[in-house]
C-alpha positions in Angstrom: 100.5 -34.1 43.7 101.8 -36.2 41.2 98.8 -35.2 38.7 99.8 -31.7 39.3 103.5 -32.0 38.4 102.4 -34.0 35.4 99.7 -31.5 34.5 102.6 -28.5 34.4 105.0 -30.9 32.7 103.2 -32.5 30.0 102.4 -29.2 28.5 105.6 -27.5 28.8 107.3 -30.4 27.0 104.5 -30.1 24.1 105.2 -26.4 24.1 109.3 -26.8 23.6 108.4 -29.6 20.4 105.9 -27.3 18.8 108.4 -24.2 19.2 110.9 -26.4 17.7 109.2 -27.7 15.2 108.1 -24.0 14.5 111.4 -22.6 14.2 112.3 -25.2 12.2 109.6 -24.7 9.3 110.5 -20.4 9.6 114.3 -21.4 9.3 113.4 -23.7 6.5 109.9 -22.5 4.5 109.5 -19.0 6.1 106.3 -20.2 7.4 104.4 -20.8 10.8 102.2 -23.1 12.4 100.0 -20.4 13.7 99.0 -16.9 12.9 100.4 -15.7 16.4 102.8 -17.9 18.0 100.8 -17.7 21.9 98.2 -19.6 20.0 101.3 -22.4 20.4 100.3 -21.8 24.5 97.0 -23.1 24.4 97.6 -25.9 21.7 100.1 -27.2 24.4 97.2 -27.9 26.9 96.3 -30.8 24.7 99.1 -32.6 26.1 97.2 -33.8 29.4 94.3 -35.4 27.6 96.0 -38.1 27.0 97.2 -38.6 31.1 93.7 -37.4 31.8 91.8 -39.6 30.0 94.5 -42.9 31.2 94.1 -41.8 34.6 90.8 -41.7 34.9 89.2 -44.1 33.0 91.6 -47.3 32.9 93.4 -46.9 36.2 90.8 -45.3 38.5 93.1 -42.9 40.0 90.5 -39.9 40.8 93.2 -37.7 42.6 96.5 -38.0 39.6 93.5 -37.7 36.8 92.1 -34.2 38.7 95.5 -32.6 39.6 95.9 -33.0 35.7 92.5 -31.5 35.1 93.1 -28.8 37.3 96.3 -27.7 35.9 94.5 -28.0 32.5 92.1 -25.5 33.4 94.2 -23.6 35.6 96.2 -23.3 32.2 93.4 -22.0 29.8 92.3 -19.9 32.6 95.8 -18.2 32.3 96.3 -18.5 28.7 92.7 -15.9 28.3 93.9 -14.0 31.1 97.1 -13.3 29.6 96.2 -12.9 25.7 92.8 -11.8 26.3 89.5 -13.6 25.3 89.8 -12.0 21.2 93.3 -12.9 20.9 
């Protein structure tokens, strides 16, 4: 359970820097990170590597490290779903 709520989290957090971080460089440059800002969506998966990777290989703790992969690919799953495989 607590790989799941870490595997919704971690992302969502990501999302909110790299939105701010976005809006910051329109408001300042006029520019953008990406060509369409959903790409922002799936960059934000990225953020439960990290969790993934320390769950599973230093602490041993199988059930935490899948609930994080599951949300991970439950989250790409949606992401192609939603925008479409082309984008």
């Amino acid at each position: 359970m607590i790989g799941v709520l870490m595997g919704i989290l971690f992302p969502f957090l990501l999302l909110g820097i790299l939105l701010g971080l976005n809006w910051i460089l329109q408001s300042l440059f006029g520019l953008h990170f990406t060509r369409h800002i959903h790409y922002l969506y799936l960059l934000s998966m990225t953020a439960n590597l990290f969790p993934l990777r320390y769950y599973l290989a230093k602490l041993n703790y199988e059930k935490t490290g899948m609930g994080l992969l599951l949300m991970t690919i439950a989250g790409v799953i949606g992401y192609f779903y939603a925008f479409g495989v082309g984008g």
